[in-house]
N, C-alpha and C positions, 0 to 999 in steps of 0.2 A: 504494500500500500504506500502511496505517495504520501510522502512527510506535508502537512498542511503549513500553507505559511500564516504567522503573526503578526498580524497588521498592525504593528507600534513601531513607533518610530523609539529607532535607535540612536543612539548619542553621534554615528556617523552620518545618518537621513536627517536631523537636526541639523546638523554642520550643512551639507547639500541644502536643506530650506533655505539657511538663510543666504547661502551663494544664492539661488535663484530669486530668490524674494529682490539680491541688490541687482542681479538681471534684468528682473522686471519692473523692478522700482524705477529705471526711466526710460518704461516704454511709452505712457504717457507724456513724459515732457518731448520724448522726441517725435512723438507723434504731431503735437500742438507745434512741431520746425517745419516739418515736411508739409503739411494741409495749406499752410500759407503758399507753398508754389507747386506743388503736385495735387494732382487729383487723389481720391482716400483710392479706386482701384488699383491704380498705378503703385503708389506706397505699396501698395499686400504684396503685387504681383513680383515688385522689385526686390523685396524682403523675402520672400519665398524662394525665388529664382536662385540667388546669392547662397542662402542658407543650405539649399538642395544642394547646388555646387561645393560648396566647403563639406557638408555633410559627405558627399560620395567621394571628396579625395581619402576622408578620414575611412571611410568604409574600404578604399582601395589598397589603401596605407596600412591599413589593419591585417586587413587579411579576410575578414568579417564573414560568414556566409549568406550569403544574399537568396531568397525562399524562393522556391520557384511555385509554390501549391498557388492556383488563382484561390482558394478561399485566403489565404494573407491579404494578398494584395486587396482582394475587395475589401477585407476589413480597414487597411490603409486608408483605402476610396472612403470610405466612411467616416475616418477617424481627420481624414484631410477634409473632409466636407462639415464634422462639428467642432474640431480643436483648433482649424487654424482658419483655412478660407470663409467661413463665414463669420466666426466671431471675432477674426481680425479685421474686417470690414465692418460688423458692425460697432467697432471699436471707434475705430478714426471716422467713420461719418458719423458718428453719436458727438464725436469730440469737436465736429465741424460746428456743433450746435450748442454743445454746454462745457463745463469747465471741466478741464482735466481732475481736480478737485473732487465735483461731483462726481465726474465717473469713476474714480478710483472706490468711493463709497459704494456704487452700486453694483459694481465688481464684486466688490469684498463682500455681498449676498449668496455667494458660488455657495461656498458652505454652505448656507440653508440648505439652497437647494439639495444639496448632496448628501444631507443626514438624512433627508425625505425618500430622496428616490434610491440612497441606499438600503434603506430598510425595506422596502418592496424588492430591492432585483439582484443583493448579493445575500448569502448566507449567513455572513462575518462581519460586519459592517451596521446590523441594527441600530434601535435607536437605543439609548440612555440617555439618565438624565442628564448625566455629565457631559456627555456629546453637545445635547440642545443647551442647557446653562453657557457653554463655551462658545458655542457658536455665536450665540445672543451678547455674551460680555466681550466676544471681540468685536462685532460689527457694532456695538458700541463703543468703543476703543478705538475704530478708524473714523465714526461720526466726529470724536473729541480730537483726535488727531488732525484730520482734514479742516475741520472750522465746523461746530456747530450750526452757525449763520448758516452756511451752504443749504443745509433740509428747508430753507426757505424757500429756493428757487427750484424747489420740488414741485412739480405740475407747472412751471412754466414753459418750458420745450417738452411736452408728452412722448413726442416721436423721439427724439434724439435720447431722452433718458429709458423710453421703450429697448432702444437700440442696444441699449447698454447691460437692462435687465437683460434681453435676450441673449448677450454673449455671455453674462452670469450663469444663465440655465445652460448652455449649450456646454460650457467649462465641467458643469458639474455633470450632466448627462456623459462628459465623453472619457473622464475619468471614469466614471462608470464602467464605460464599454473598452476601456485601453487597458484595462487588468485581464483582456485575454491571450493579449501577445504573452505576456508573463506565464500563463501558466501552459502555452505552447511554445515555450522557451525561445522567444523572438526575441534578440537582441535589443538594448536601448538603443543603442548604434542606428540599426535596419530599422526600427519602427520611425525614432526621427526620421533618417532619412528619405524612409516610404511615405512617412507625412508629407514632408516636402514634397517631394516629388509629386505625388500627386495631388498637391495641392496647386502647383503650377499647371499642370496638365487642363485643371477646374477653371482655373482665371485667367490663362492665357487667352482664350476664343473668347472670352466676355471682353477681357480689358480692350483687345485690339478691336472690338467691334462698337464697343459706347466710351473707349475714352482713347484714342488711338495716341501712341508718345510722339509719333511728327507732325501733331497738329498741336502740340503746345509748346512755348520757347524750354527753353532747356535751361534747368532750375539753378541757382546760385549755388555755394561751396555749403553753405549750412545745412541746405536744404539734401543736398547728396550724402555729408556725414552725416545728417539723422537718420536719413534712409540706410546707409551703409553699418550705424552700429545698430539699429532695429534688425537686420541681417544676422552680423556678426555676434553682436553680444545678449541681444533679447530672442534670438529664435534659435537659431542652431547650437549656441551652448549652449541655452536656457534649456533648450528640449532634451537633450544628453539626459543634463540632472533629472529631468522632469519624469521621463521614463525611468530612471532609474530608482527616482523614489516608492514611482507608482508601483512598480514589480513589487515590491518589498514592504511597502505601508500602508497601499491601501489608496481608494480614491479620497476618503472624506479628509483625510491627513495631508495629500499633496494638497487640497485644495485651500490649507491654512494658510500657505504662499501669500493668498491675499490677503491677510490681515498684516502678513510682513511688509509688503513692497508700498503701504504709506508708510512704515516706519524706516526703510529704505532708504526711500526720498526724504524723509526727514533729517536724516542721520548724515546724510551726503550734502544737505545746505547744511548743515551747521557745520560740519570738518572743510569742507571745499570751499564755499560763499560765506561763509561766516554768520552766520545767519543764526538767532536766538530762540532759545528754547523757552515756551511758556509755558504756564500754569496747566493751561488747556491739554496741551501736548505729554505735558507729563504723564496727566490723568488717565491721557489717550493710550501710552503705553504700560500705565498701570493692566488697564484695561484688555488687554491686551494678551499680556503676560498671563492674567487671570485665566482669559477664556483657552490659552493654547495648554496650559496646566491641568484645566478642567477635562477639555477631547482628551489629551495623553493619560490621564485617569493615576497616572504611577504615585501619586503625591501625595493624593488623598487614597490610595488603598493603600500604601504604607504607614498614615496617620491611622485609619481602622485598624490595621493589625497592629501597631503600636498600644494601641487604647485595649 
């Protein structure tokens, strides 16, 4: 009988969160570079394109075994159609319309989603209380971090904060469905890369068809390194880890990422820009800290079995 795996994160799957969390902690600022002189298709297609390419040197470079079963690959097709090409679009046209700010807030809802529809569709993953307390005390923890003011401008762009819940569910659905490479021993390597890949495959015939790139001038140097590190350090290394976590912790676990990547951003103005830590923020990462303590459950059943 196969050894069942333990969906807790380990002292090394912490270490990988928080590498990705500082990943993706400025995929929204670089987003908010490029929307000013590219189009949001263009952004995905050129971030995927890139990422796919460095992905398959490293798979060539490896040695890696690449699947040949078409059931992989469609799962790919699937895992490229909820994890990256649509919720990376709905990402950057959500962002066309409200603040990076805000969407990082509604991002950081994945979780919800993810304690819900794990308890209906994995075995191992139910719900607790500690799960939902955690979940709750962090997306309160990124409210306080982000700026409370922000839940103001809640219902004032409907569609574009729509756009944003909907990459939220899609994050936590596809974590869901990406814990099956792991248990048909699909490499993180190959499944990034098969993301890519056919995530390009999906937005190539769209982009060149409703947003074609030699009908716009040819964007400034900011605008190219935002796109180039959305490439390089939020998609292809970010996904490495991403998968790697997920084989081994579980979907509702990777999906804490997002209560890190405001604190991320945070951490990177204050060391980098010098930028001041408040009250607010503090509270926020009080908060924070509480709710990822709560999901990981280790704290509080060593305090029970102490008592």
């Amino acid at each position: 009988m196969a050894k069942a795996v333990t969906m807790r994160m380990t002292p090394v799957e912490w270490l990988l969160l928080i590498v990705l969390g500082l990943c993706w902690g400025c995929t929204f600022f670089f987003n908010e570079i490029a929307v000013l002189e590219v189009p949001p298709l263009l952004i995905i297609l050129f971030r995927v394109s890139l990422a796919a390419a460095i992905l398959w040197v490293a798979v060539i470079v490896s040695g890696a075994p690449v699947p040949r079963e078409g059931s992989v690959w469609r799962a790919l097709l699937v895992m490229a159609v909820i994890n990256s090409a649509v919720p990376f679009f709905l990402i950057v046209w959500g962002q066309v319309h409200i603040t990076g700010g805000l969407a990082s807030i509604l991002i950081a809802t994945s979780p919800l989603f993810a304690v819900i529809a794990a308890h209906f569709f994995t075995t191992d993953e139910g719900f607790t209380l500690g799960k939902v307390l955690g979940v709750l005390a962090g997306l309160t923890g990124v409210v306080f971090l982000i700026g409370p003011e922000l839940l103001g401008d809640i219902g004032s762009d409907f569609l574009g904060q729509l756009a944003l819940l909907g990459a939220a569910f899609l994050y936590a659905i596809s974590a869901i469905y990406g814990r099956r490479f792991s248990a048909r021993k699909v490499k993180p390597l190959i499944v990034a890369t098969g993301q890519m890949t056919m995530s390009v495959v999906l937005l190539l015939p769209i982009a060149l068809i409703f947003e074609p790139p030699w009908a716009l001038e040819s964007p400034g140097i900011p605008a190219w390194g935002a796109m180039i590190s959305l490439a390089v350090i939020s998609t292809s290394f970010a996904y490495l880890i991403y998968f790697r976590i997920l084989a081994t912790a579980g979907a509702i676990n990777i999906l804490l990422v997002n209560f890190l990547v405001p604190v991320s951003a945070l951490l990177l103005g204050i060391f980098i820009l010098g930028e001041t830590l408040t009250t607010e923020q503090m509270i926020g990462m009080a908060f924070i800290a509480l709710g990822l303590a709560l999901i990981d459950g280790r704290v509080f059943q060593r305090s029970r079995g102490g008592a």
